[in-house]
C-alpha positions as CSV (number, residue, x, y, z in Angstrom):
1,X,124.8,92.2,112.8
2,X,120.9,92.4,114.4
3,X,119.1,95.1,113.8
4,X,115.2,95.9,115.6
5,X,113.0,95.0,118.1
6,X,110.4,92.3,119.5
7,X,107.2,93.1,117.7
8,X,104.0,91.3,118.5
9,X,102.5,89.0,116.2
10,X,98.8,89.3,114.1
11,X,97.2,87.2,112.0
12,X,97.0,88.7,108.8
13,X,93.8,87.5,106.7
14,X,95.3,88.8,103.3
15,X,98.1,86.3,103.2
16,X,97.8,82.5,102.7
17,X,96.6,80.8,105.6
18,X,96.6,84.1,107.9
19,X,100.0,83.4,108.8
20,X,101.4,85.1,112.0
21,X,102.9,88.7,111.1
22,X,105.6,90.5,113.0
23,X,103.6,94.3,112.7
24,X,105.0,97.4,112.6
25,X,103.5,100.2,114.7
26,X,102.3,103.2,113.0
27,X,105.5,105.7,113.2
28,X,105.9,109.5,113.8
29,X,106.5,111.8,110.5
30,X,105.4,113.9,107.9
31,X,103.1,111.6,105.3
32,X,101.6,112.8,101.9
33,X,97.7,113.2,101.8
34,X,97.8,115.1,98.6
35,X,98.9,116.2,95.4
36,X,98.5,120.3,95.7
37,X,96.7,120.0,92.5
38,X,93.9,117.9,93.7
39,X,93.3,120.4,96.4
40,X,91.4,123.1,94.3
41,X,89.6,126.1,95.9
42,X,86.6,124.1,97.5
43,X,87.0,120.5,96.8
44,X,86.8,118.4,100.3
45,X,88.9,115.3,99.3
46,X,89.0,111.9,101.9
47,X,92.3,110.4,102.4
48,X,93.3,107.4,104.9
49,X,96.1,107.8,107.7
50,X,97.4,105.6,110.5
51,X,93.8,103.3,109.9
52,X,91.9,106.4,109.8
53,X,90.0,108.9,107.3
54,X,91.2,112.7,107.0
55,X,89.1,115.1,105.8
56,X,91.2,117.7,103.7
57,X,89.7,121.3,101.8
58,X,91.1,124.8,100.6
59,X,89.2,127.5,101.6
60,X,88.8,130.4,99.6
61,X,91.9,132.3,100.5
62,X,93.5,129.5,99.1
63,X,94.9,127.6,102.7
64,X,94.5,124.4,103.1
65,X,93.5,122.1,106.0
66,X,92.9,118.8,107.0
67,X,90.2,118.1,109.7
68,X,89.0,114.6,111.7
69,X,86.4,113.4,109.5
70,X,82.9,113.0,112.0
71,X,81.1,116.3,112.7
72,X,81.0,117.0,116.4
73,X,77.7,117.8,116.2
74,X,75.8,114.2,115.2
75,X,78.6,112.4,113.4
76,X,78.3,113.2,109.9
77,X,81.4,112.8,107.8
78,X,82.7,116.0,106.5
79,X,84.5,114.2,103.6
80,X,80.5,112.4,102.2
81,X,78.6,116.0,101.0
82,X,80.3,118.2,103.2
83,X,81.6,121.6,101.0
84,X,83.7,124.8,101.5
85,X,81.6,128.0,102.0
86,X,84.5,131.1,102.2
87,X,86.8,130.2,104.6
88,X,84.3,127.6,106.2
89,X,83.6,123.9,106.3
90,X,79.8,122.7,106.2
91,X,78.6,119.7,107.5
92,X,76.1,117.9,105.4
93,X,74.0,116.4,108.0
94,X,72.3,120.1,109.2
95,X,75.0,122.2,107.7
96,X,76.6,123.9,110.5
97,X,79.4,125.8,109.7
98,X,83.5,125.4,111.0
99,X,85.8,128.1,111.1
100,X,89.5,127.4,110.4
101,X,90.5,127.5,113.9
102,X,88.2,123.9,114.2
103,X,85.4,126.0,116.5
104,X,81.6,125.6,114.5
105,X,80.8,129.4,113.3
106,X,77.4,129.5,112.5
107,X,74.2,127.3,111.9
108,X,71.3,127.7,109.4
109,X,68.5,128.3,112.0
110,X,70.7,129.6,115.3
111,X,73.1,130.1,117.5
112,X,76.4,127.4,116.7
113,X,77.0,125.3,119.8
114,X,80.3,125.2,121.5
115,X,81.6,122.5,119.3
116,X,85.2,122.1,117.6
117,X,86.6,119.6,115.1
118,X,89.9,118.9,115.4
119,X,92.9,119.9,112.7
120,X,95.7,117.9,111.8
121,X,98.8,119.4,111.2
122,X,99.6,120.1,107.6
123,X,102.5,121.8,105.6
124,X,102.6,122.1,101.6
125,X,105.6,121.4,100.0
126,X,107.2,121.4,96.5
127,X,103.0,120.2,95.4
128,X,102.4,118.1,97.9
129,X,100.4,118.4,100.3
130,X,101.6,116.4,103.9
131,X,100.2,115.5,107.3
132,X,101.8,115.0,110.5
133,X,101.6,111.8,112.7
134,X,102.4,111.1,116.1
135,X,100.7,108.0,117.9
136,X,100.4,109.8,121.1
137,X,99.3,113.1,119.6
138,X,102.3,114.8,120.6
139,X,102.8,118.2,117.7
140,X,105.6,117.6,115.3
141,X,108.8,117.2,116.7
142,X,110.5,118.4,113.1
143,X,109.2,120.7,110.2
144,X,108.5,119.2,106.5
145,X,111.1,119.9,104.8
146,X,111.9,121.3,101.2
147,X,113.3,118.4,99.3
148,X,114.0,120.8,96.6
149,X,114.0,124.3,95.6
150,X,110.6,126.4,96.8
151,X,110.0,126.8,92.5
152,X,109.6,123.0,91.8
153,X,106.5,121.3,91.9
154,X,106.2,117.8,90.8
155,X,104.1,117.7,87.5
156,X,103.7,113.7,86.7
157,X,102.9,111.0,89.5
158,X,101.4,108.1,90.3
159,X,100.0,106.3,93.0
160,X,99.5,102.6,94.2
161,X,98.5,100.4,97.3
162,X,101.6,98.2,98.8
163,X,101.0,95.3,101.6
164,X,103.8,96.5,103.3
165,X,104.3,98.9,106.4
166,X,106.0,102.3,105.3
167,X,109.7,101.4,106.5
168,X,109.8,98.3,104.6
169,X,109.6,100.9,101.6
170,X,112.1,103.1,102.6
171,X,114.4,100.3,103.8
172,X,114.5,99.5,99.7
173,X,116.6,102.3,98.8
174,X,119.3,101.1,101.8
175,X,119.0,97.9,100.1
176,X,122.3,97.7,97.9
177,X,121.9,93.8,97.3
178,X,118.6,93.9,95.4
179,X,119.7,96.5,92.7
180,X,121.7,94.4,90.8
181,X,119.2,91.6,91.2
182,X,116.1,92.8,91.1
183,X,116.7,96.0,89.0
184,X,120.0,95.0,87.0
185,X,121.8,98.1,87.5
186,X,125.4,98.4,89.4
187,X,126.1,100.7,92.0
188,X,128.6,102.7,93.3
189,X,128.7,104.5,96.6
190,X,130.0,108.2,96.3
191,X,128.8,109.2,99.6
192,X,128.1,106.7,102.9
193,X,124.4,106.9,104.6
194,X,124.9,110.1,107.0
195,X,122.4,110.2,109.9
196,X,121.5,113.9,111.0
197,X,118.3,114.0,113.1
198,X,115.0,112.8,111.0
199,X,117.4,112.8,108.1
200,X,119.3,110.7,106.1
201,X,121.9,111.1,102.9
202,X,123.3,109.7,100.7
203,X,125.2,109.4,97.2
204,X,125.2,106.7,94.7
205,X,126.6,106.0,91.4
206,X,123.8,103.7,89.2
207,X,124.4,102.1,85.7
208,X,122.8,99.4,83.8
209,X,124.4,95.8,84.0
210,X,125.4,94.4,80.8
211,X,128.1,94.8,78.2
212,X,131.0,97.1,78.5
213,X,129.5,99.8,76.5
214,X,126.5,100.5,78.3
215,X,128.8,101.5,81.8
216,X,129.2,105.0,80.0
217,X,125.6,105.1,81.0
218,X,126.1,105.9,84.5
219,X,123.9,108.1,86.3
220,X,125.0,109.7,90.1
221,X,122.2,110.1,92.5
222,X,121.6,112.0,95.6
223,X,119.2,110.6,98.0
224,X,117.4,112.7,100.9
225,X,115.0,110.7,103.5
226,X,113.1,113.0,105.6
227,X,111.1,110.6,108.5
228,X,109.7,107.2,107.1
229,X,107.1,109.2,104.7
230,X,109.4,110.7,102.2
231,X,112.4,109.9,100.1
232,X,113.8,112.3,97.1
233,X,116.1,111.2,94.5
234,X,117.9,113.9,92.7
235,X,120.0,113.5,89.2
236,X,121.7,116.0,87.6
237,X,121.7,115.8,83.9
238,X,124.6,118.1,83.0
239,X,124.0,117.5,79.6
240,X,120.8,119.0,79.2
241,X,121.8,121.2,81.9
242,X,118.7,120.0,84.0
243,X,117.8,118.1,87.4
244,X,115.5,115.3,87.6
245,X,113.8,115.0,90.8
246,X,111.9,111.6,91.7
247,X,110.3,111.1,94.9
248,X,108.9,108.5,96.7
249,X,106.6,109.1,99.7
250,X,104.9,106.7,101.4
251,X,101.9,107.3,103.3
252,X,100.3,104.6,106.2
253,X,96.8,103.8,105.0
254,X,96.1,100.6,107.8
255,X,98.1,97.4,109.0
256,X,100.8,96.6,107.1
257,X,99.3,98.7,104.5
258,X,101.1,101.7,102.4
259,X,99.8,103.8,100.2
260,X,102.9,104.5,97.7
261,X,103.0,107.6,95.2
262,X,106.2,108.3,93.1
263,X,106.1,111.5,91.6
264,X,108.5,113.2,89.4
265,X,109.8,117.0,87.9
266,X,112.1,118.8,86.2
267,X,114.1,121.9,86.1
268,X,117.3,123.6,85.1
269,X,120.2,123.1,87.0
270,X,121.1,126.9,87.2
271,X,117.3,128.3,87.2
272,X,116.6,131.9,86.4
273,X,114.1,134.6,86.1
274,X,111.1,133.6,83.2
275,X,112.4,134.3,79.5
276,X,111.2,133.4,76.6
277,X,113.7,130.8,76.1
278,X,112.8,129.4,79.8
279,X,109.2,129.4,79.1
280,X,109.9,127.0,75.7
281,X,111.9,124.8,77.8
282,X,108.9,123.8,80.2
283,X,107.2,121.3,77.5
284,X,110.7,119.9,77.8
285,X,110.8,119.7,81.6
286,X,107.1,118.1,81.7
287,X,108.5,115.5,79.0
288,X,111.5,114.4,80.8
289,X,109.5,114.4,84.0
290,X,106.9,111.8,82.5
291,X,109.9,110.0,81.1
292,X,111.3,109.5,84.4
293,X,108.0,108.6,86.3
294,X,107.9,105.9,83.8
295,X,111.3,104.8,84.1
296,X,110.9,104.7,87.9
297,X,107.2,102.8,87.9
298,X,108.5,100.6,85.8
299,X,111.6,100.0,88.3
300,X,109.3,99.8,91.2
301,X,106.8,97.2,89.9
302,X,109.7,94.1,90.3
303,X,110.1,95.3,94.2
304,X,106.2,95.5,94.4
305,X,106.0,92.3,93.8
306,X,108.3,91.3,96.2
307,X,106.6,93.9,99.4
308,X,103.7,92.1,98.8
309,X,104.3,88.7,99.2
310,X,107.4,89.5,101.6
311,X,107.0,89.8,105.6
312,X,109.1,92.1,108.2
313,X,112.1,90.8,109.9
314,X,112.7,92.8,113.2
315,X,115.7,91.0,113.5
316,X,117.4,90.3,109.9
317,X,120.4,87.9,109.9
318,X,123.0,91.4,108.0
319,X,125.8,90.2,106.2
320,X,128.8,92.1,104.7
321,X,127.3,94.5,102.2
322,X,124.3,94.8,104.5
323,X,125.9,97.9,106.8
324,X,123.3,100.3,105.4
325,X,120.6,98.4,106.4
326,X,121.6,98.3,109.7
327,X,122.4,102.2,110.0
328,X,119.0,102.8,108.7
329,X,117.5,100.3,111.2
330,X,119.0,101.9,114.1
331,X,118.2,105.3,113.1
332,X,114.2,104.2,111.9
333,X,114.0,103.6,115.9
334,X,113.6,107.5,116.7
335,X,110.2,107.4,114.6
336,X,108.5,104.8,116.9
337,X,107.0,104.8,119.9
338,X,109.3,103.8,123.2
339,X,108.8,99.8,124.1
């Protein structure tokens, strides 16, 4: 089975020798920018897309947005002094003033030109905070989605830099082979890989490798991948009648570069309205969270390792055991732009 396209080749300077990459284009989705929690009333935080800055703030009615970063005006960068006045923007070149709606408001010493910055799209969901990207600039095709309910908002995560372009990442979790090798856990499949538009599903049934014993350990897993920025893991703990979420979301900073942040949270499995008993359970919920995020960095560092010294294959020899790879090939091609 042969999966992908012809790609053109770059030398890379970060690998040995700058030898000749196969490089991903940049691909259409919904990427993280931010944790909701960094984006306090005010604070104008920089974050890099696609090879290129965005400048996000919350205004004072608590919205937030995410601008292009260069003033219009002489080409100061919004993200470099620039600060939140109200429901405004201000440069820090000469401090003129943007309204939400990207056109400048006001100046210190006259009337604002007819000048605009241009917004990014941006949805908040489940605290985070994500961006859309099309290369052509076309508006999003698909809405963000809620990977899980409205209430939960990731309280641990953490954040690293991958030499890798995003669908590499995403590809790992279609990558039955490597768990057992790389992760030493079995694996089950409960549900197959089900395409449906910018989304994919699945089930699977993980357990450690090892003795008899330990395969009471087993743990089932529903996955969710929304685009090639995001991918939630969900596990039920019936037990502690609770529901881990992990998720994975992958954002692309330059070429072949990905910036990767794994966050985690926890709630009960039948939620209900604030008691007092609910309220004692959240130290629980942050614990288990943390637990998790560990778990999972811990899991992630071995296939770091292997993104960063790896390179793409647009057209991988698949064996038996490989068909997920290929469904998730041939449904990644929707997010690219046409040859």
């Amino acid at each position: 089975m042969v999966m992908g396209k012809d790609l053109p080749q770059v030398r890379d300077p970060h690998r040995p020798g700058g030898e000749p990459e196969r490089e991903l284009p940049y691909p259409s989705s919904w990427f993280f920018l931010a944790l909701s929690r960094e984006l306090t009333v005010g604070r104008v935080l920089t974050r890099r897309l696609a090879n290129e800055d965005v400048v996000l703030y919350r205004t004072a009615d608590g919205r937030p947005y995410a601008v292009r970063p260069y003033c219009p005006h002489l080409g100061a960068h919004f993200g470099s002094g620039g600060f939140v006045e109200g429901r405004n923007l201000v440069c820090p070149f000469h401090h003129f003033a943007f309204a939400p709606d990207g056109t400048c408001a006001g100046t210190p010493d006259g009337r604002p030109p007819r000048a605009r910055v241009e917004h990014h799209t941006i949805r908040e969901r489940n605290g985070f905070v994500f961006g859309w990207y099309a290369p052509d600039g076309e508006p999003p095709a698909w809405d963000a989605p809620e990977t899980a309910p409205p209430e939960v908002c990731a309280t641990a995560s953490w954040h690293t830099e991958v030499h890798a372009p995003v669908q590499e990442l995403v590809e790992n979790a279609l990558d039955y082979r490597h768990l057992p090798v790389v992760h030493h856990v079995t694996l089950k499949e409960l549900e197959a890989p089900q395409a449906q538009g910018p989304y994919m599903h699945a089930r699977l049934r993980l357990g450690p490798t090892g003795p008899a014993p330990l395969a009471k350990f087993q743990v089932d897993h529903s996955f969710l991948v929304a685009g090639l920025g995001c991918l939630r893991i969900e596990h039920p703990l019936p037990p502690l009648g609770v529901v881990v979420y992990l998720w994975a979301l992958h954002t692309p900073t330059g070429p072949a570069r990905t910036r990767l942040q794994v966050a985690t949270a926890c709630a009960d499995i039948r939620p209900s309205r604030p008691t007092a008993a609910s309220l004692l359970r959240r130290p629980m919920h942050r614990a288990l969270a943390r637990t998790m995020l560990r778990i999972a960095v811990s899991k992630v560092q071995g296939d770091i390792r292997i993104w960063n010294a790896k390179r793409y294959e647009p057209r991988p020899r698949l064996t038996v055991g490989d068909e997920a790879i290929g469904l998730f090939r041939h449904w990644a091609r929707q997010f690219y732009p046409a040859p």
